[in-house]
N, C-alpha and C positions, 0 to 999 in steps of 0.2 A: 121512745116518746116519754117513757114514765121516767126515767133519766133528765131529762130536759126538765120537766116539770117538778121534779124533786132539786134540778140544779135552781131553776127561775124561783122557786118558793124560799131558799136558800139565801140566794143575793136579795130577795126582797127583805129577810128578815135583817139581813146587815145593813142593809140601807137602813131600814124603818127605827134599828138601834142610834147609827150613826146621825141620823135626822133626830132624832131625840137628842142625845149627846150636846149636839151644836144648837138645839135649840134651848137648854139648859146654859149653856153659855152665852149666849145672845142674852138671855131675860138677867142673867148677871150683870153681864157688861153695860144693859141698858138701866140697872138700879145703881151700878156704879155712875154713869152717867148722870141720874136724877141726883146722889146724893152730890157730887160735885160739881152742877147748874147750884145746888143750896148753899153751898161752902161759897163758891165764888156771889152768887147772889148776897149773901151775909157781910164779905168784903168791900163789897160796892155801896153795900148800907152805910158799913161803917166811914169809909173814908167821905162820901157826898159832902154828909152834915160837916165835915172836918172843916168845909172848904179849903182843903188839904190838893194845890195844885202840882200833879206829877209832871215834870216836863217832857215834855215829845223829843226822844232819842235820837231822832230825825234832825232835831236842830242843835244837837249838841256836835263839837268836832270833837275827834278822837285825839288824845294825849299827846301825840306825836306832833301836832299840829303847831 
């Protein structure tokens, strides 16, 4: 029984590590996120005022054509 209990306290601290670990990585991955919603936000400024109109790729034909 003491066995079991020293194994279950064990896996609990590897988890409790590994749950840390990826939680570390997640609040990265989600500030990387914030700052590139900013970067793209910042490009969307700049081109508006441009009235700089991109064509839709969709109505273009391909070279071949």
């Amino acid at each position: 029984m003491e066995q079991r209990l020293t194994n279950v306290e064990s896996l609990l601290s590897h988890l409790q590590y590994d749950y840390d670990q990826l939680n570390q990585v997640v609040q990265k991955q989600q500030q990387q996120i914030e700052a590139l919603q900013r970067q793209f936000q910042k490009l969307i400024d700049r081109i508006e005022p441009s009235g700089l109109e991109l064509p839709d790729p969709l109505d273009e034909k391909p070279p071949h054509y």
